[in-house]
N, C-alpha and C positions, 0 to 999 in steps of 0.2 A: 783542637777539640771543638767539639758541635753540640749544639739545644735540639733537643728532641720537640718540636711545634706541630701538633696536628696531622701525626706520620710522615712531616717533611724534616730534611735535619738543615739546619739551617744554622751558618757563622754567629758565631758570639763575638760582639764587637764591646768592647770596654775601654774606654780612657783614661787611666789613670795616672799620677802625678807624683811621684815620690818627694819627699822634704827631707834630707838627709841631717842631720845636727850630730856636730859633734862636743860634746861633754867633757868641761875641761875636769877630771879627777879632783885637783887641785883646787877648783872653784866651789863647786859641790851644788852648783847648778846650773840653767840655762846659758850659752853663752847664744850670741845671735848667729842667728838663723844663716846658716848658708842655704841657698836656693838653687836648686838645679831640676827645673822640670825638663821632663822627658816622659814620650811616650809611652807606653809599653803595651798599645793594641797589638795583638798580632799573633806569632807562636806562640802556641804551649797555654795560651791566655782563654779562661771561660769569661761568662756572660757575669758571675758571680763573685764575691768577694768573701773571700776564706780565709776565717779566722783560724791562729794556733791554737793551745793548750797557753792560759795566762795571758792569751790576747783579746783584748774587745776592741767594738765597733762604736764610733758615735755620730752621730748625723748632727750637725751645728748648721744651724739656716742662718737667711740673712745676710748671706756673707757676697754676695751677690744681686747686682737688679735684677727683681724679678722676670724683668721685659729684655733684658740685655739678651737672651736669642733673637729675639723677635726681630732686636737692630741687623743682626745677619743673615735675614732670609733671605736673601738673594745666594748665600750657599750655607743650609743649618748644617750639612754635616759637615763642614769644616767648625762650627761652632766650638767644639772641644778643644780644637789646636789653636785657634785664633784667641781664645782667653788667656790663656797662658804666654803668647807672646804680647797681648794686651798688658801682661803684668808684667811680665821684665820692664818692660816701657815703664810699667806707675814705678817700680822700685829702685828706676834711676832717675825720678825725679824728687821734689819733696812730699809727694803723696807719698810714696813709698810705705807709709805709716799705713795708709787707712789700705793694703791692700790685704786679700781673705788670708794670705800663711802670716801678718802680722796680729790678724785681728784672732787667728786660733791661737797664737801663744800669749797674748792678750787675757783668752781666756779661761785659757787654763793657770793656775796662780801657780805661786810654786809649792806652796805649801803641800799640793799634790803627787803623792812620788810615782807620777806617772813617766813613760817614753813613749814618745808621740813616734809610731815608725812609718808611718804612713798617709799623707793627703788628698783624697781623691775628690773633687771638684767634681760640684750638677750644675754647670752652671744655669741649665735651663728649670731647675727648681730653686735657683739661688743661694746654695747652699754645699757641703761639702761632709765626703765622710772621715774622721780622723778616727784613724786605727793604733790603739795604743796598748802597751802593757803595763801592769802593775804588779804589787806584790801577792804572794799568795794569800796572806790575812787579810786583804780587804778584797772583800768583791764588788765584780763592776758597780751596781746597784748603789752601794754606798760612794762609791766614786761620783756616779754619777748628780745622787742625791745634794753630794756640797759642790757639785761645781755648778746646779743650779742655783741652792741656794748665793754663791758668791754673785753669780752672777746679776739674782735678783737685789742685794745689797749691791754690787758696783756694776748699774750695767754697762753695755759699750756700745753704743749706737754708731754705724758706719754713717760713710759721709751722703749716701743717699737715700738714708732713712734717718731723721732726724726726730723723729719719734718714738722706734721701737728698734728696742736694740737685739743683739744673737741671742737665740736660746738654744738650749740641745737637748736631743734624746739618746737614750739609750736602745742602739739593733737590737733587738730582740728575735726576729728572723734572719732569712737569707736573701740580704738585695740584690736586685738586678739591676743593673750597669748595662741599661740598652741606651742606644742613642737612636731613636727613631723618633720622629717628629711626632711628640704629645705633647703638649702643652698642660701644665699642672691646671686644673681644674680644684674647685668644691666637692664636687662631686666624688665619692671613690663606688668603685664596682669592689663587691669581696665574695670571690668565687669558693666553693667549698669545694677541697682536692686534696686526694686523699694522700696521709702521710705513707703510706706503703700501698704498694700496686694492690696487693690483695686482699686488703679491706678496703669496708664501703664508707666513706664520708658521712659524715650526722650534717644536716642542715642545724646553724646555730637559730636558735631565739633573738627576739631582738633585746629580749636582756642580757642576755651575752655579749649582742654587739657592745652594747651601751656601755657594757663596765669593761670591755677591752679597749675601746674605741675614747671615751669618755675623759679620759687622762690626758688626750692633746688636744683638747679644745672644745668648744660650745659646739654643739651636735644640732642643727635642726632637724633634720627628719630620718628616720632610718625606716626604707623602704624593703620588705620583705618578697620574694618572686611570687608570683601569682601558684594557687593550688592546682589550676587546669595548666599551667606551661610546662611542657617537655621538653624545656632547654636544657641542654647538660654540658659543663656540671654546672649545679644549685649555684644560685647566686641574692645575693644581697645587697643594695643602696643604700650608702650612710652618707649623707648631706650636712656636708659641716657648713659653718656658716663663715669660717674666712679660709682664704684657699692656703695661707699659711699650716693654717693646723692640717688641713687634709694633705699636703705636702710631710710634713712631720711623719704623720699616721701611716703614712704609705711607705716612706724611707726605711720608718722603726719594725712595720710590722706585715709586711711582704715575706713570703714564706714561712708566719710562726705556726708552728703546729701548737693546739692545743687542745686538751678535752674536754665536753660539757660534761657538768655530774651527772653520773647514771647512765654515761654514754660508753658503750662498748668499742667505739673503735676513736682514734685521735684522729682532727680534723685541721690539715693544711691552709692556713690565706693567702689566694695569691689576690693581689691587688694591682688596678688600673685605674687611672684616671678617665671618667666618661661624661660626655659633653651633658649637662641638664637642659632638658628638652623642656620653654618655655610653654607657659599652659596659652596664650594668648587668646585671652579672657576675650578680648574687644571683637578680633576677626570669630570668634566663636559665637558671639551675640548675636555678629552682624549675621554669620550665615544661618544664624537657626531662627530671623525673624526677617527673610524675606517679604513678607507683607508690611513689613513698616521702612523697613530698608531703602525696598527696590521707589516706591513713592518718595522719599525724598529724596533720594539720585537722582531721580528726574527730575524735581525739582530745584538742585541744584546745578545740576546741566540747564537747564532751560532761563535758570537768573544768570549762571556766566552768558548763555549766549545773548543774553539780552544788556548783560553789561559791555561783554567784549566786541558782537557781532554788530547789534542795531545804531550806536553813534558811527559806524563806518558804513553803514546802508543807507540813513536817514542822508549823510554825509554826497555818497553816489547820486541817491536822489535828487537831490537839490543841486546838482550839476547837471543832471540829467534836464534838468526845468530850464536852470535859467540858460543850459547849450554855452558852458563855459567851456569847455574845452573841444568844442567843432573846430576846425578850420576856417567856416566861411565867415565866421566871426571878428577872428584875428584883424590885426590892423593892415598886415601883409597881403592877405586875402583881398581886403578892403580897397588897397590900392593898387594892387593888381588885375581889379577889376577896373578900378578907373581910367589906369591908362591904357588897357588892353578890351576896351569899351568897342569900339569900333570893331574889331577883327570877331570878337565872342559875339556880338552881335548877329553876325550873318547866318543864316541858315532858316530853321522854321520856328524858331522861339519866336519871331516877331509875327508869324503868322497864328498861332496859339495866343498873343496876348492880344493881338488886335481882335480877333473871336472873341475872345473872355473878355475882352471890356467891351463890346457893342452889348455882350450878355448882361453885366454888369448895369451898363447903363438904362438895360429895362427892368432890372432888379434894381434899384438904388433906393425904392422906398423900403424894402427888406432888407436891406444891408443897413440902413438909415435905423428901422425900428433894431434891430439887432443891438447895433451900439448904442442905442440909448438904453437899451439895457443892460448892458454892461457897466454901465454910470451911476445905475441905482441902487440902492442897498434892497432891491428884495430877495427875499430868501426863496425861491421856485429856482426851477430848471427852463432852459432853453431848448426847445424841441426841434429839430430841422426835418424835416416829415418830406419826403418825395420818392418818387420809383427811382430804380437803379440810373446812372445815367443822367440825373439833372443837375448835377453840378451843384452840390448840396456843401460835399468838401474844399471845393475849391472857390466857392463863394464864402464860407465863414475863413478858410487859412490866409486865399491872397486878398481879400476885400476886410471882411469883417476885425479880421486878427493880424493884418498890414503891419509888420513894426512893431509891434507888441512884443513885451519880452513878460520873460515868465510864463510859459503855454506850455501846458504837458497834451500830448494827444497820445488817448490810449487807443487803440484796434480792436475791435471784440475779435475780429476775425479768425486770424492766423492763433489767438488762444483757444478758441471754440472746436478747429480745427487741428488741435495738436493731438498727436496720439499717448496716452494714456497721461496719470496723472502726473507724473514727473515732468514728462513734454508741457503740460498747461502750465504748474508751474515755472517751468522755466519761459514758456514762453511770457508771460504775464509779467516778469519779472522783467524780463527784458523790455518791454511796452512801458515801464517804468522807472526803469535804469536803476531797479534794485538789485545790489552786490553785495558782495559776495552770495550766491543762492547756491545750496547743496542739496540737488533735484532728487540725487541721486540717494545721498545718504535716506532719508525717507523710506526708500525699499529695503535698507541693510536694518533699521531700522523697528520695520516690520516684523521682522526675520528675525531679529530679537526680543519683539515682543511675542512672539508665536511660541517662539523655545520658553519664556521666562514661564507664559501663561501654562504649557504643554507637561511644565515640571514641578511646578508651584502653586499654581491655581488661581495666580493672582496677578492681572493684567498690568502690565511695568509703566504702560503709556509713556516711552521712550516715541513712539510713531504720531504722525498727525494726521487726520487724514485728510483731503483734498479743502475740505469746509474751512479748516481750523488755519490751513496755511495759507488759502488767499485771503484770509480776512486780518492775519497776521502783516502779510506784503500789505493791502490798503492800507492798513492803521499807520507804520511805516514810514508810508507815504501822504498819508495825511500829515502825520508831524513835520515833515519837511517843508508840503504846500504851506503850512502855516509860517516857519523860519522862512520860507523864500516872499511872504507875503509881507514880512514884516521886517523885512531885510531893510529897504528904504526910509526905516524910523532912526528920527535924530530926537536927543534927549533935550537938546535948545527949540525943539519945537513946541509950538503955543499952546497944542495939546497933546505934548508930551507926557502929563501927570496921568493919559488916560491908561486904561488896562488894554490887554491884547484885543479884547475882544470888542471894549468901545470905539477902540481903534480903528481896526477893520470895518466896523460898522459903518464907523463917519467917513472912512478912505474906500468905497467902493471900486475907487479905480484902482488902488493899488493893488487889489485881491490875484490872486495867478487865476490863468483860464485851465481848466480842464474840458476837453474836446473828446467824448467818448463815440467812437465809429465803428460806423458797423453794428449799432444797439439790434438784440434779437436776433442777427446773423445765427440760423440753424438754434433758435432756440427750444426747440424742442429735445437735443441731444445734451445740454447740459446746460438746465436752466438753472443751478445753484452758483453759475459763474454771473449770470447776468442779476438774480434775486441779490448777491453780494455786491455787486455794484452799485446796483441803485441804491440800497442800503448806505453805501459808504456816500456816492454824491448826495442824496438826503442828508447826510451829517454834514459834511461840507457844505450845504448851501445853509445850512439850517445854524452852522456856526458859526459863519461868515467868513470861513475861511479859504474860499476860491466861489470864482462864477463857473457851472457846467452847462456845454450843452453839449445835448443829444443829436449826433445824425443817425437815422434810421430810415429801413426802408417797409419797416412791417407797420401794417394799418392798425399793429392789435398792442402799440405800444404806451398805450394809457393804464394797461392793465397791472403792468410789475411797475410803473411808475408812481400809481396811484397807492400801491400796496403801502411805496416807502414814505408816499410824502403824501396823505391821504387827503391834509386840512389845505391844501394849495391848489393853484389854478394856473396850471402851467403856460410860459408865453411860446406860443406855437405859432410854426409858421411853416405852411406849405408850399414846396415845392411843383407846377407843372410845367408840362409840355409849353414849348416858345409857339407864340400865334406865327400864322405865316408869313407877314410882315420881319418879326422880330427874327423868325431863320433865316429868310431870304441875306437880313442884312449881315447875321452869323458867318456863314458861308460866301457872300460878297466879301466882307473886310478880310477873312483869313486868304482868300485868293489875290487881291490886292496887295493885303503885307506880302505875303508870297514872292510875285512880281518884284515889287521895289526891291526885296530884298536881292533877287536875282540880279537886279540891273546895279544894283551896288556890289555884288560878286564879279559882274562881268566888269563893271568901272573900273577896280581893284585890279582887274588883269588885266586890262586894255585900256590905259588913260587915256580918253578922248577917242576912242576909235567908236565906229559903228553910231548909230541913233538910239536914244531911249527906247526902251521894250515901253509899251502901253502893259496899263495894268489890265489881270485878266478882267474884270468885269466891266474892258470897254473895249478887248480886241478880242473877243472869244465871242463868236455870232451864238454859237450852239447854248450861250447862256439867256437866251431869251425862253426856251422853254425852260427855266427853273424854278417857274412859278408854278407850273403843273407838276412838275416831279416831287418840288416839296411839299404840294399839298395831298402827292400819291405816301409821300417818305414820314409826315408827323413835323411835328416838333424836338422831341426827344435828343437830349446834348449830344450823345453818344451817337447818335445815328448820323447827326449834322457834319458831327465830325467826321466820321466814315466818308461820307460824302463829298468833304472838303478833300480829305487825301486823295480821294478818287480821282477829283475834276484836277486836281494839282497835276498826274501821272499823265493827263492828258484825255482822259475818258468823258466821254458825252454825259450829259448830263442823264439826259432817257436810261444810257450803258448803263451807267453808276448804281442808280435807282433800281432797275431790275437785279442789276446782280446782290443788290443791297435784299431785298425782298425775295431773291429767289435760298440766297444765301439763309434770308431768316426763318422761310418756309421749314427749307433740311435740319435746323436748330428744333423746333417746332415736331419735326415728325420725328426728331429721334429721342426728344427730352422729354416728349409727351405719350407719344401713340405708340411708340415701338416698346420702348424701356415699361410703361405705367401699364401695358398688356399682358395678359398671362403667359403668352407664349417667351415673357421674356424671363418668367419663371417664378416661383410663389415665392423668393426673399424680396424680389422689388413690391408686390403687393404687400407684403406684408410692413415693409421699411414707408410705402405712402399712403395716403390718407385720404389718397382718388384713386380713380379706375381710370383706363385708356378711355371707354365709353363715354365719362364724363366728359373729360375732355374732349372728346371728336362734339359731343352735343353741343358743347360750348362753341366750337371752334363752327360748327354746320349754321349754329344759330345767330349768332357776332356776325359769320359773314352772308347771311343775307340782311341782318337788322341790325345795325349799328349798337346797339343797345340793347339790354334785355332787363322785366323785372326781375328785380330778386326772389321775391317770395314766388314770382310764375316759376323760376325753376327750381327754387324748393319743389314743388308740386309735379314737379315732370318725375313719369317713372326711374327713368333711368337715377334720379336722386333722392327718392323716395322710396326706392323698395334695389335699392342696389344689388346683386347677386358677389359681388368681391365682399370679403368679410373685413377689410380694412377701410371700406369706403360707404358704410351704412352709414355717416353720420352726415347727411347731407350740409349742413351749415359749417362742420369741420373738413369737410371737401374743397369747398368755395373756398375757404379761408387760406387752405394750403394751395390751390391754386393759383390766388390771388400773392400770396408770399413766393409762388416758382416766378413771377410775373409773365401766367400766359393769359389772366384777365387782371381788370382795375375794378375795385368795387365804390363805387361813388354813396354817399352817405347824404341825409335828406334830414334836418331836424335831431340829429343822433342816431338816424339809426338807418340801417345797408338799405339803398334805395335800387340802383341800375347796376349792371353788367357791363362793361367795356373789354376791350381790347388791351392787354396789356400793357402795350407800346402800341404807339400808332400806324408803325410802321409792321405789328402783326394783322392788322385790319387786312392790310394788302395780301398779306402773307399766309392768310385765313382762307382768301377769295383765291389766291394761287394753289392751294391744297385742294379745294372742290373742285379746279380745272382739270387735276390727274385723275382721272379715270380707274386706275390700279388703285392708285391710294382710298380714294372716294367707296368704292366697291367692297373695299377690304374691311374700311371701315364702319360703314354701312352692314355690312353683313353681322360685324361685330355687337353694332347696337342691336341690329333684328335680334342675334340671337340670344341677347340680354333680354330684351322685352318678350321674347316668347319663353322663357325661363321664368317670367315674372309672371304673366299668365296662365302660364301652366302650373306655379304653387298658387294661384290663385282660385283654378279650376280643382285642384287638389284640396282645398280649402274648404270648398264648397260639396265637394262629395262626399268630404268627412263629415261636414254636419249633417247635409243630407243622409249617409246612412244610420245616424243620432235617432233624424228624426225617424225615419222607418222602422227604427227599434221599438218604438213609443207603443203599447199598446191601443187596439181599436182603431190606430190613425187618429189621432183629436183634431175637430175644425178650427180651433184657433192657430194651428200649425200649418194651415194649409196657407195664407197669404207670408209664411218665411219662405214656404218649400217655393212656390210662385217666384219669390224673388231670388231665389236659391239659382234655379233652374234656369232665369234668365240671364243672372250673371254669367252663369257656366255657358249661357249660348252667346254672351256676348266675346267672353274671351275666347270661346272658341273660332269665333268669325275672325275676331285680332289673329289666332292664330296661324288661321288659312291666310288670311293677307299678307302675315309675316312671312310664311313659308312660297307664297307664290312672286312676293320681292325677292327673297333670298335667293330663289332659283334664279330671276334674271341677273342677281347680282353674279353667283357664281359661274353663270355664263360670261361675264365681260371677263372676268378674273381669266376664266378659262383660255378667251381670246386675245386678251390686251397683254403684250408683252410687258 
């Protein structure tokens, strides 16, 4: 037989369990219970339980753990067959008593003249139906009525509820004997279905519910279907408040038909158990006040990463300092340098330190004033000021800061240079040896705050932006500088009762160095990296919590220096070019260590064979012209150097020199004249802050006079009336010139006195550009026809007021000494401009000829 379900016909599965007893005549009641379960799902068998004529139904709970499915989920529909072999098991041991066919005859007394013919076990509502007959004079109802009452005088509490014992009801509908995984709920759904196909169902009142529903237990809510839902059929929510009673209410009253008064057709219950869907009060608060919400998530994201993330940065940091974990530290390192001293030795490291310490040695009163500043407690910065190439680095790392431990050196460099903002951060970070850095998250970040804002109206600040997170890395890092500065305090010391800060104060030496390089490098592309830094070393020196100093190469670095530390008076110390004496000897001792080092290469491979090599600066004849060549080459470290590799390879000293200066020329026409010229397209104009024309002026005028005023070429057209729209600011030209290092600007009392030559060795390099003929012509022609562009709005200038004046009625006589001078202006730039065009012709004659 089959359930008719939603036009599918679908198997009716039922469990049920018969209790067979046999009545001894003689006795004239109960004798015990014989028990034989057995199945009987299967043929012939509905979904439903059917009662005779003189037969009732009654649903007794309790007689089972509620939760006892739940223990068999690993297979629920064996649930049915496994409880009943669970009970043979309790009924041969001494439970036997507390099991559910002891505890129904239990509760029925005898005084009842009932025959119990049937036991049909829920176990997953905990409870059981007993199908019994009685006599015709009593009906079920009264039946039922004293077996609660007995019950409520003697209850029977099973063994796993020791609180609340069986109670029963009376079926009053038609149960269903489904075994599909539901679990008994509070909650019951009461569908309104109609008792015969061809009437229409009454939706009930919820007063109706109440007084059907009301009899098994305390009711909280009874929820009526909404008037706009078109679900069918009608249905209703009754909310009991323990899921005992809605178990009850479901067993007893599952298919009762009943009528409301005044209601023309009878109405069906079919009843299910349905999950109650939590109102969840709190996740509803949260989503409907995003504006107070989403601010404090980020702020408490932003305390755990400051709980969990920065003791593990600060932590990096301070390794990063004191270079605990390098290799050349190690003790192994240490003496693997010692006894393999001799062999690492060889090559040109001994040529490089013999250079750097003749250098050294005509620095040694700056290296001298240096560290006694480093000894003192004042609160300023250390400035190391010179053009690219003097040895500015390598005079404070191997001289000044020799052996010192605890030195951070940060790079402006390669951060200034990173591409976008995650690249800065990360690079910065790393200049710091701050870790863990999540560069990346920052962009995802964004992308979060963009949607939160895009939907809500109200900015998450989840994201940082580029400001907020380097000043976050410094601070950081400042807290570590501090633990690394105070690392070397004992508590037995004499003024141990001081505080951190009197500490430091009285221990100047123990403070960590910080070494920033490369200060201003391309400061123009992102000066909120370098405005944060001086900011943070101002703190630092200003707390006494490290000594900084500055290397830099920009003349204009008093400016963001001053910003941070406005009440102080920086110790400065300038870097120049080596007199010729002091090169000559440069380049003498790096060619000598050279030598020796070779004759200790060749010693090493040939014991005692051959004659000592003489060093080169006493068997190389071609070095007697090196006094001329260094005074054509400068001073300049980098250059000396060059120079020293040169003469090493074996090259003349004259050779070296030229190819050194012709080499600096091609640097010269490509970084200035070619690139800084329009024809090399209007993004380079527009990205500098000179014209090609300045530069060739510069470069025409340096190399006939060593020198030039400053304020004379403020005054020259070409820097006064510029025609590039990027290079009208004549003193912001010179300055970014002066920062490309293709001039020096020399300072007199405070303030820009002369014009030089970059490098010394562009002087040469200046007078070697005027020798080309192409170049010379090309570039010549370029200024002509800048100055005659200047001219001619000049001439323009003057015809407009001129036709002003002509406007005037009558001509008035005190007009007539402007128009005079009007007129002669205009005749004077017009001569400028015949002159101009009669050079320009012969220039582009040479052009024309000179290949």
């Amino acid at each position: 037989m089959s359930i008719a379900l939603h036009g599918r016909r679908l198997p009716a599965f039922a469990a049920t369990y018969t209790v067979r007893q046999r009545l001894l005549p003689a006795l004239g009641q109960h004798t015990n219970l014989v028990r034989r379960w057995q199945s009987t799902v299967g043929t012939g068998k509905t979904g439903h339980i059917e009662a005779k004529p003189n037969e009732s139904i009654l649903f007794v709970d309790n007689l089972f753990p509620l939760k006892l499915s739940s223990l068999l989920l690993w297979r629920p529909w064996k649930a049915q067959h496994d409880v009943p072999e669970l009970l043979k098991k309790l009924d041969r041991t001494s439970l036997g008593m507390f099991d559910p066919a002891s505890l129904v005859k239990r509760a029925i007394p005898d005084s009842l003249s009932v025959n119990i013919t049937e036991v049909i076990p829920r176990t997953k509502e905990g409870g059981a139906y007993v199908k019994f007959t009685h006599a015709d004079d009593t009906s079920a109802s009264e039946i039922q009525a004293k077996l609660s009452q007995a019950l409520e005088q003697n209850p029977i509490k099973p063994w796993f509820s020791p609180f609340r014992g069986i109670s029963t009801g009376l079926v009053l509908g038609r149960p269903w004997l489904e075994d599909l995984y539901r679990l008994p709920k509070s909650r019951l759904r009461v569908e309104f279905v109609p008792a015969k196909d061809s009437e229409q169902p009454d939706e009930l009142s919820q007063e109706s519910l109440y007084s059907v529903f009301r009899q098994y237990g305390w009711i909280a809510d009874i929820t009526s279907q909404p008037p706009d839902s078109k679900v069918l059929p009608k249905y209703a929510y009754v909310d009991f408040v323990l899921v005992k009673d809605a178990i009850m209410a479901r067993n007893c009253l599952h298919g009762f038909v009943l009528q409301e008064e005044g209601s023309k057709a009878a109405t069906k219950l079919r009843l299910s158990y349905e999950q109650r869907v939590k109102p969840h009060n709190i996740w509803k608060w949260i989503s409907g006040h995003p504006r107070i919400v989403i601010p404090i998530l980020a702020a408490f994201l932003a305390t755990f990463t400051v709980i969990v993330f920065d003791p593990i940065r600060e932590f990096f940091v301070k390794l990063h300092v004191q270079r605990s974990l390098e290799f050349t530290n190690s003790k192994l390192y240490k003496w693997l340098k010692r006894q393999t001293s001799d062999i690492l030795s060889l090559g040109k490291k001994h040529g490089n330190d013999a250079g750097l310490h003749a250098l050294f040695n005509h620095r040694k009163d700056l290296i001298d004033s240096i560290k006694s500043s480093l000894l003192e407690s004042v609160d300023t910065f250390v400035v190391i000021h010179g053009p690219r190439g003097s040895g500015g680095k390598e005079l404070v790392m191997d001289q000044v800061l020799e052996g010192r431990k605890d030195v951070l050196v940060l790079d402006c460099k390669p951060v200034v240079e990173a591409r976008g903002e995650a690249g800065t951060i990360r690079k910065l970070a790393f200049q710091v040896g701050y870790r863990p850095v999540f560069s990346w998250a920052n962009n995802l970040s964004s992308l979060v705050d963009l949607a939160i804002q895009s939907t809500t109206g109200v900015k998450a600040g989840f994201s940082e932006n580029l400001e907020a997170q380097v000043v976050k890395i410094l601070q950081t890092t400042a807290s570590a500088l501090k633990e690394v500065s105070l690392a070397g305090r004992k508590k037995d010391d004499h003024d141990g009762n001081l505080s951190d800060d009197a500490y430091l104060e009285a221990h100047p030496e123990r403070r960590a160095v910080v070494v920033i390089d490369n200060f201003l490098h391309k400061s123009e592309e992102k000066g909120i990296i370098y405005d944060k830094v001086s900011d943070w070393a101002a703190a630092l020196v200003q707390s006494n919590v490290a000594h900084v100093i500055f290397l830099t190469t920009d003349t204009s670095y008093s400016k963001p220096l001053s910003k941070s530390l406005p009440d102080r008076v920086f110790h400065q110390v300038t870097l120049g070019d080596l007199s010729p004496q002091v090169a000559k000897q440069f380049v003498v001792s790096q060619l000598e260590a050279n030598a020796r080092s070779d004759e200790k290469a060749k010693e090493a491979k040939n014991d005692n064979s051959g004659s000592p090599l003489k060093p080169d600066g006493q068997g190389r004849q071609d070095l007697q012209e090196l006094d001329e060549c260094i005074e054509a080459l400068g001073g300049r470290l980098t250059d000396l150097q060059v120079l020293a590799r040169r003469l090493k390879v074996g090259q003349s000293p004259k050779k070296a020199v030229s190819d050194i200066i012709e080499q600096s020329a091609s640097e010269i026409l490509r970084m200035f004249l070619l690139t800084g010229n329009k024809a090399a397209g209007e993004g380079a104009d527009k990205e500098k802050k000179w014209s090609a024309e300045q530069a060739w002026y510069l470069i025409k005028e340096i190399a006939k006079n060593d020198s030039l005023r400053y304020n004379e070429v403020l005054l020259a057209n070409t820097f006064a009336s510029s025609t590039t729209s990027s290079a009208t600011n004549p003193e912001a030209a010179l300055e970014a010139l002066a920062n490309a290092e293709l001039i020096t600007v020399k300072s007199q009392h405070g303030r820009p006195a002369t014009i030089r030559a970059g490098k010394p060795v562009y002087q040469a390099a200046f007078a070697k550009l005027l020798e080309d003929k192409v170049v010379k012509a090309r570039m010549d022609l370029a200024l002509l026809t800048e100055l005659s562009k200047i001219e001619a709005k000049n001439i323009d200038k003057a015809e407009q007021e001129l036709t002003v004046l002509a406007s005037l009625p009558n001509a008035p006589v005190q007009a007539s000494e402007r128009v005079n001078y009007l007129l002669s202006k205009l005749q004077a730039s017009q001569r400028k401009i015949e002159a101009f065009d009669k050079e320009m012709g012969g220039l582009k004659k040479v052009l024309a000829e000179e290949a």
